[in-house]
C-alpha positions in Angstrom: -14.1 -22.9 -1.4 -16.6 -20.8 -3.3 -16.5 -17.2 -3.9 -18.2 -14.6 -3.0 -19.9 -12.3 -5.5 -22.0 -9.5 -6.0 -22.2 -6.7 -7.8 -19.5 -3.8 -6.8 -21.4 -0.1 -5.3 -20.5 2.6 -6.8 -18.3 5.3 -4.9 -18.3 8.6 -4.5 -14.7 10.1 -4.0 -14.8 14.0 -3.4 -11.7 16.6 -4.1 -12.0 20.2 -2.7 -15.3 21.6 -3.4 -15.6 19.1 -6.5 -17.7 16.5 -6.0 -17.0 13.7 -9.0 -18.3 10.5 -9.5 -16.0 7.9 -10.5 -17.5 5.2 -13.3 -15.8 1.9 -12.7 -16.4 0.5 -15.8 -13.7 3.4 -16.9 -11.5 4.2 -13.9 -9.3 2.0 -11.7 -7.1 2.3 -9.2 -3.6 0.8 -10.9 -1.5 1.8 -7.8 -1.5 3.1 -4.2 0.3 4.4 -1.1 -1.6 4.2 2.2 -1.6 7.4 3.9 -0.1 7.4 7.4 -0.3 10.0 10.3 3.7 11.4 10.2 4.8 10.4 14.0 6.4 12.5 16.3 10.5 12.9 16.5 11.0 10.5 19.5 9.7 7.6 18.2 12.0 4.4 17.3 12.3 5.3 13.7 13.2 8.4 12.1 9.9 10.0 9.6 12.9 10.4 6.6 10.9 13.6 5.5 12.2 17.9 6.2 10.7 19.3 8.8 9.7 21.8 6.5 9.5 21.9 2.6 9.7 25.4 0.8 10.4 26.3 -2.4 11.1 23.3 -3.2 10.0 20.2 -6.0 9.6 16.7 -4.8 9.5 14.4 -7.1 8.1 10.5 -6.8 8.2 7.5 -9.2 5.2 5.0 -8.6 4.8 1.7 -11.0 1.2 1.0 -12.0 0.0 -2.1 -12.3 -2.6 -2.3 -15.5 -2.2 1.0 -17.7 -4.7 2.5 -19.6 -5.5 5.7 -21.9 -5.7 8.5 -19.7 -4.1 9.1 -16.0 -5.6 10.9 -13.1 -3.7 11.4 -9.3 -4.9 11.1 -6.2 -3.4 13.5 -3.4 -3.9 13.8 0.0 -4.0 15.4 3.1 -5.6 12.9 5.5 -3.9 13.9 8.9 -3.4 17.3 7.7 -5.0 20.1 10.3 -4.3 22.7 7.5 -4.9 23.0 3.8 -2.2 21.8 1.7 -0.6 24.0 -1.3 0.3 22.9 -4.3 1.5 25.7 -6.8 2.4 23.2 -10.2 2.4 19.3 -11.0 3.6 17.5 -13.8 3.7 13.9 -14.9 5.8 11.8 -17.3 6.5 8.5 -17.9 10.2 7.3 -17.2 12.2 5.5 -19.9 14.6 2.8 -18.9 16.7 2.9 -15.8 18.0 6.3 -16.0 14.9 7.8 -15.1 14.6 10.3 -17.2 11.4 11.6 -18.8 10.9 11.9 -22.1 8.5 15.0 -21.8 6.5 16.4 -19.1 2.7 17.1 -19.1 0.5 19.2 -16.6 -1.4 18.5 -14.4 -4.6 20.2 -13.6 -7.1 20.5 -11.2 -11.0 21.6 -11.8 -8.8 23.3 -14.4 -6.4 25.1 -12.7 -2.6 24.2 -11.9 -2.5 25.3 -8.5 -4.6 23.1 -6.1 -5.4 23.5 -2.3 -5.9 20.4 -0.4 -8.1 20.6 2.9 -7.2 19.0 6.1 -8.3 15.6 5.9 -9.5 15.6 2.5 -8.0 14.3 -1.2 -7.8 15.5 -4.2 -8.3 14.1 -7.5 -7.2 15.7 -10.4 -8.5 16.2 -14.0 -8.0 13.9 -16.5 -4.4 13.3 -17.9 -4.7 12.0 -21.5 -1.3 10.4 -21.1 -1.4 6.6 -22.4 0.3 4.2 -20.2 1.4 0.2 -20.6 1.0 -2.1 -17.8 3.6 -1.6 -15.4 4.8 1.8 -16.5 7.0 3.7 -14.1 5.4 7.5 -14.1 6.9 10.0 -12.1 5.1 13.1 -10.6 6.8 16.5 -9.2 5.3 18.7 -7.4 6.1 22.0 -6.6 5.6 23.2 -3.3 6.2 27.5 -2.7 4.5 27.8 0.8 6.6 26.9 4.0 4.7 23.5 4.6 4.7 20.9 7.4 3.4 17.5 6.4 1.2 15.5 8.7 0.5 12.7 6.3 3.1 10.2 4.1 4.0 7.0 3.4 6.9 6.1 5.5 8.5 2.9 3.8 8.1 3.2 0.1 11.1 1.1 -1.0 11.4 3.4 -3.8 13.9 6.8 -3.8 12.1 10.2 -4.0 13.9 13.8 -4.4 13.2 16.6 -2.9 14.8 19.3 -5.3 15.3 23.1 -4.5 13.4 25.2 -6.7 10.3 24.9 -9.5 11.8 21.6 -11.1 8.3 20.3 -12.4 9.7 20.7 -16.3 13.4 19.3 -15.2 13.3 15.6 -17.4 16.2 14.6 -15.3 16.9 14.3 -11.5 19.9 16.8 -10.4 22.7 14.4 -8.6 22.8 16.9 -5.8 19.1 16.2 -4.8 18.4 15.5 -0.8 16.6 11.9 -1.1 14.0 10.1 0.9 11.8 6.5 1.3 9.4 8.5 2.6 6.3 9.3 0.2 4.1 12.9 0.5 1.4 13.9 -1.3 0.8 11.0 -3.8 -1.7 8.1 -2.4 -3.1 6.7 -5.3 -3.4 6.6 -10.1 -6.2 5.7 -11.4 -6.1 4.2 -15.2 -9.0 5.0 -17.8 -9.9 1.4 -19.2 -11.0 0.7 -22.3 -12.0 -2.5 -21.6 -13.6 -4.3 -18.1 -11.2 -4.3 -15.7 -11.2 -4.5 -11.9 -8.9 -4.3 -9.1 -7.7 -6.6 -6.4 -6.4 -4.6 -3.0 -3.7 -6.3 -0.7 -4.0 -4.8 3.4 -0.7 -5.9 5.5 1.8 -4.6 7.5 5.4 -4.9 6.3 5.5 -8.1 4.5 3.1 -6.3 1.9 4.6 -2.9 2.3 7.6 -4.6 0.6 10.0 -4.1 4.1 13.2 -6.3 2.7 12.4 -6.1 -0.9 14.8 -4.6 -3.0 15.1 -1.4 -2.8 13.7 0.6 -6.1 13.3 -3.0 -7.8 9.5 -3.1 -7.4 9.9 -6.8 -5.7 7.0 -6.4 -2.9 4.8 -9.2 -3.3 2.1 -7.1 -4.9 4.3 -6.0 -7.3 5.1 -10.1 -8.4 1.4 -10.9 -8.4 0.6 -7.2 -10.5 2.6 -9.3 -13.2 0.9 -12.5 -12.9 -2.5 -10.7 -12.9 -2.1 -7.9 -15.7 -2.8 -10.2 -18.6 -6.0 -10.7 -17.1 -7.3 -7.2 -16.4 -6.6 -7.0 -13.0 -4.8 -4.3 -11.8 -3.2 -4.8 -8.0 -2.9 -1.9 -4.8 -0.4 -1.8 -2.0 -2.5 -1.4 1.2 0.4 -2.3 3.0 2.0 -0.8 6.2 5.1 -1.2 8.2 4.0 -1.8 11.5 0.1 -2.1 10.7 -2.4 -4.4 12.8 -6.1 -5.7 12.7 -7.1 -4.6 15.9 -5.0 -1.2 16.8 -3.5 1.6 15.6 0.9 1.7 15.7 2.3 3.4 12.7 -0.8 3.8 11.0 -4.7 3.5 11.3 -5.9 -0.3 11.9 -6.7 -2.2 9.1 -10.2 -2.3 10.1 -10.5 1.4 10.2 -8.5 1.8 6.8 -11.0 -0.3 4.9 -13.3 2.5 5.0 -11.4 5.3 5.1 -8.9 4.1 2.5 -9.3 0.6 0.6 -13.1 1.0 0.1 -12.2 4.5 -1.7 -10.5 2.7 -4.8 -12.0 2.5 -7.7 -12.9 -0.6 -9.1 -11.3 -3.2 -6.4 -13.4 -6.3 -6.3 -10.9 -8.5 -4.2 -9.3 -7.9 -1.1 -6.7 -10.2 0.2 -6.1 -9.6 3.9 -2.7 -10.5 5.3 -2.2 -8.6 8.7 -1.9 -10.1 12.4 1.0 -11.0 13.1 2.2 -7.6 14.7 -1.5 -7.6 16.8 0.3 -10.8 18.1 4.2 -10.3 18.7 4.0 -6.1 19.7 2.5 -6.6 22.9 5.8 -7.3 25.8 8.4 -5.6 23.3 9.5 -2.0 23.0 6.5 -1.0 20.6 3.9 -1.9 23.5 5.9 -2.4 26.6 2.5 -2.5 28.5 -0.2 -3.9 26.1 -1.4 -7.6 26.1 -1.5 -10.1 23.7 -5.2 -10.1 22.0 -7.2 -13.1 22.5 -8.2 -15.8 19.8 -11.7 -14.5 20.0 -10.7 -10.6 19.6 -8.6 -11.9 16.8 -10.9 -14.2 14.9 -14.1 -11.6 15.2 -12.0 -8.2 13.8 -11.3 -10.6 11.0 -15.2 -11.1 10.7 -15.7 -8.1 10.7 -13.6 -7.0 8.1 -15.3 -9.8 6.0 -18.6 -8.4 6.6 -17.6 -4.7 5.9 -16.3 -5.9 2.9 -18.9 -7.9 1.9 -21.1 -4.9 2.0 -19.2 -3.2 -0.6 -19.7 -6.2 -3.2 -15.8 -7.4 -2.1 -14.6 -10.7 -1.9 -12.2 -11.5 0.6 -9.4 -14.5 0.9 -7.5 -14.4 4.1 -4.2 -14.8 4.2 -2.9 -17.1 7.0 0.3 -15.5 9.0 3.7 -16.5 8.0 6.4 -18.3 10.2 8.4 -16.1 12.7 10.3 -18.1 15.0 13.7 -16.2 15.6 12.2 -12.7 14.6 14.4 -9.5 14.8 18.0 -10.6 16.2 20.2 -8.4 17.5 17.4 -5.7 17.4 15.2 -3.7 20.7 12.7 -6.4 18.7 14.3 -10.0 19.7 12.0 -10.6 22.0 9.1 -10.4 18.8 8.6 -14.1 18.7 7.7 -16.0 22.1 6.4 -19.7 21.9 3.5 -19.1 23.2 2.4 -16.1 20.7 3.1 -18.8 18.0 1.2 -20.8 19.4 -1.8 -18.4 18.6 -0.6 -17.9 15.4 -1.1 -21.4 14.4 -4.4 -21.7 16.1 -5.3 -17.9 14.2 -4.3 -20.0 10.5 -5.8 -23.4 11.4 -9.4 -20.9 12.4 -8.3 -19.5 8.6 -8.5 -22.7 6.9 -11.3 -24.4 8.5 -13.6 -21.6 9.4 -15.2 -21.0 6.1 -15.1 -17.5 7.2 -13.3 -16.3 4.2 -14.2 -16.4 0.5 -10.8 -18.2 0.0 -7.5 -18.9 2.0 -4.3 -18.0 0.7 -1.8 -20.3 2.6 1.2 -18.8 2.6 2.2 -20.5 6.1 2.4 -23.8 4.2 4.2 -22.1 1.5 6.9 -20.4 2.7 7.8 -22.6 6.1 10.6 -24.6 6.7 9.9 -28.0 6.1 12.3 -28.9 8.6 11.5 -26.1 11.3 8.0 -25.8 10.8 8.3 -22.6 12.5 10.3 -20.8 11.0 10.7 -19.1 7.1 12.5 -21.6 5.1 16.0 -20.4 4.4 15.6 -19.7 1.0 12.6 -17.3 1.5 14.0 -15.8 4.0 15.6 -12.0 4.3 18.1 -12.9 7.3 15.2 -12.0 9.7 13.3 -14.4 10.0 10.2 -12.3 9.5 10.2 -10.9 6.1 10.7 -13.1 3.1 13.5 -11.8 0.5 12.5 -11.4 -3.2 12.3 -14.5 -3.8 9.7 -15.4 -0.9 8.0 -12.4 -2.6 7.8 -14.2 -5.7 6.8 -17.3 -4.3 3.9 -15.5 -2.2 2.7 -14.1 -5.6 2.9 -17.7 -7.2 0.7 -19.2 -4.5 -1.8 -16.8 -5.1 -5.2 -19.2 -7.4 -5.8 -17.1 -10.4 -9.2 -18.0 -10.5 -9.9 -16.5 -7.5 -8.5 -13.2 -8.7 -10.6 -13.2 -11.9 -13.7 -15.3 -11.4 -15.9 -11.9 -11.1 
C-alpha cells in the first residue's frame, strides 16, 4: 500500500505570553502524556491525585524515546479554569534502578523559575542544555506553594510519581515516606534538540496504547517496544493513548478526533500517526459506562475514521490504521462483563475488513491477525493475553511492536 507524503507545516505552540516557534528540523517531541479533564468523585474509578496539593513537590519520571542535546518541558493546564502556579522545577536524569539523580538542573521559564500557567493553555519552557541518550529516564519535580486544585492529568500512567511535602526539587533521592500516585499532573510532553533529521511517529488509543496491563514502571506499553525498534532510525515515538478513549465521543477523555488538533497535531516533528481506537465506541454502549447510549453504526464508524485521515493529511501526516484487537470474553467478574456481545463483534470484524480493503489508510497495521487465537478466532490468543481478554500482557505488547513495517515508519 503506498504512503502518503508531504511535506510536514510548521507549528506554532504558544506558552504564557511567549509566543515561540518551534523548528522541526531541531526540536521533537521524544515523549508525551495526553492531557485528560480530572473527573468528578462519583465516577467508577478513583482520579488517584489530592484533592489539594500545597506546599508540596511532585515528582515524575518519563522515558523518552530518541534523546538529544538539549531538553525542553511541556506543562499544562488544558481543563484548568484558573492559572496554574509553579514556584521551582528541576530536571535530572535517573541512573539505574534506584532512581536517584545524579544532579539536578533548573528549569526556567522566559527566564524565570517561577511560571504561571493560564487556564487552558501550556507552557514550554526554556531550553535545558542537558544531553540525553535514547531512552533515558529523566525525572522532573515540581514545586507547588499555592493551595492548588488540578483539573487536568493523566490518569493511568503505569509509572509511580511522588508527591513529597515541602520544596524537594534539589532532593536526588525519593524519601520512602512519600504519598504515591499513577496519576500524572503537570507534565504532558519533552521535546529533544536533534542534531541530526529526525521525526516523530504519534500512536492515538485508548488503553491498549495507554499501556493498561503492562508492567507497572517497566516501560512495556506497546509504544514503549516499538520506541526501541524505531530509535536506531531517528524516529522518536509518543503515547497518545487513553484509558477509556473513543473515535466518536468523549468518556475519560476528549475524542480522538477532537485530540488530533488540540493535542497530537501540537508535537513537534510527528510525521506518522498510527490510529488504534474503536473498540470502546463499540462495546460502551449497554454496560455501566453508557447504560443508555447505542452502539454507532458502521457508517458513523468508518467516516470519523475518514476524517481523521483527512485532518491528518492536512498536516503533512501519514496515517496506518490499526485494525481492533480480539475481545471475546472481555472484563470477567467485573460491572464490565457484559463488554463483548456477539453482535458488537460482529461490527468489529466488518470495522477491520473496511481497514484492510478500503484503501482509506496509508497503511494497515493488522494486529487482529496478529494477536488472535488461531483456534478462537475471536478471542486474544492465550499467550498475549493479560487474563482479560482485552488487553494483551507484555508480551502481546512486544508482539504489537514487532508487527509494526519499518519502512512505513521511516520512508519519509
Amino acid at each position: 500500500m503506498k504512503l502518503y507524503q508531504s511535506t510536514l507545516l510548521s507549528f506554532i505552540l504558544f506558552s504564557t505570553g511567549v509566543q515561540a516557534e518551534v523548528q522541526k528540523s531541531q526540536w521533537i517531541t521524544s515523549w508525551s502524556a495526553s492531557p485528560q479533564k480530572v473527573w468528578n468523585k462519583d465516577f467508577v474509578f478513583p482520579t488517584h491525585i489530592p484533592e489539594q496539593i500545597s506546599n508540596q513537590t511532585i515528582k515524575q519520571v518519563s522515558q523518552i524515546s530518541l534523546g538529544g542535546e538539549a531538553v525542553r518541558l511541556v506543562f499544562t493546564n488544558q481543563y484548568g479554569e484558573q492559572p496554574l502556579y509553579i514556584d521551582k522545577t528541576t530536571v535530572g536524569l535517573v541512573k539505574g534502578q534506584s532512581l536517584k539523580l545524579k544532579s539536578t538542573y533548573p528549569v526556567y521559564f522566559s527566564g524565570k523559575l517561577k511560571a504561571q500557567i493560564l487556564p487552558g493553555k501550556q507552557l514550554i519552557s526554556d531550553p535545558i542544555h542537558l544531553s540525553v541518550p535514547n531512552h533515558s529516564q529523566l525525572m522532573v519535580n515540581s514545586f507547588i506553594q499555592k493551595p492548588t486544585t488540578f483539573k487536568t492529568f493523566h490518569w493511568d500512567a503505569k509509572q509511580t510519581s511522588w508527591i513529597i511535602a515541602g520544596n524537594q526539587t534539589a532532593n536526588l533521592n525519593v524519601p520512602t515516606t512519600a504519598q504515591t500516585t499513577t496519576a500524572r499532573l503537570l507534565l504532558s510532553a519533552i521535546e529533544v534538540k536533534q542534531k541530526h533529521k529526525a521525526h516523530v511517529v504519534a500512536v492515538i488509543g485508548d488503553s491498549i496504547t495507554d499501556g493498561a496491563t503492562a508492567t507497572l514502571d517497566a516501560n512495556a506499553r506497546w509504544t514503549d517496544f516499538l520506541a526501541k525498534r524505531l530509535s536506531p532510525h531517528q524516529v522518536a515515538v509518543i503515547n497518545s493513548g487513553i484509558s477509556g478513549n473513543r473515535l466518536l465521543n468523549d468518556g475519560m477523555g476528549d475524542s480522538a478526533l477532537k485530540r488530533l488538533k488540540s493535542e497530537v497535531f501540537q508535537y513537534s516533528g510527528v510525521k506518522t500517526l498510527i490510529v488504534l481506537v474503536g473498540i470502546n465506541d463499540i462495546s460502551w454502549p449497554g454496560t455501566a459506562f453508557a447504560p443508555k447510549q447505542q452502539i454507532p453504526s458502521f457508517e458513523a464508524l468508518t467516516e470519523g475514521y475518514q476524517r481523521v485521515v483527512k485532518e491528518a493529511h492536512k498536516q503533512g501526516i501519514q496515517v496506518i490504521g490499526a485494525t481492533l484487537l480480539p475481545f471475546s470474553g472481555a472484563l470477567p467478574n467485573t460491572p464490565l462483563d457484559n463488554y463483548y456481545q456477539p453482535n458488537k463483534d460482529e461490527l468489529r470484524q466488518r470495522i477491520n475488513q473496511w481497514m484492510r480493503t478500503s484503501h482509506t489508510f496509508d497503511g494497515v497495521l493488522d494486529l487482529d491477525e496478529g494477536l488472535k487465537d488461531p483456534k478462537h478466532l475471536d478471542r486474544l490468543n492465550p499467550i498475549y493475553d493479560s487474563g482479560d481478554h482485552l488487553h494483551p500482557n507484555d508480551r502481546g505488547n512486544q508482539h504489537m511492536a514487532n508487527l509494526v513495517h519499518l519502512d512505513q515508519m521511516i520512508k519519509n
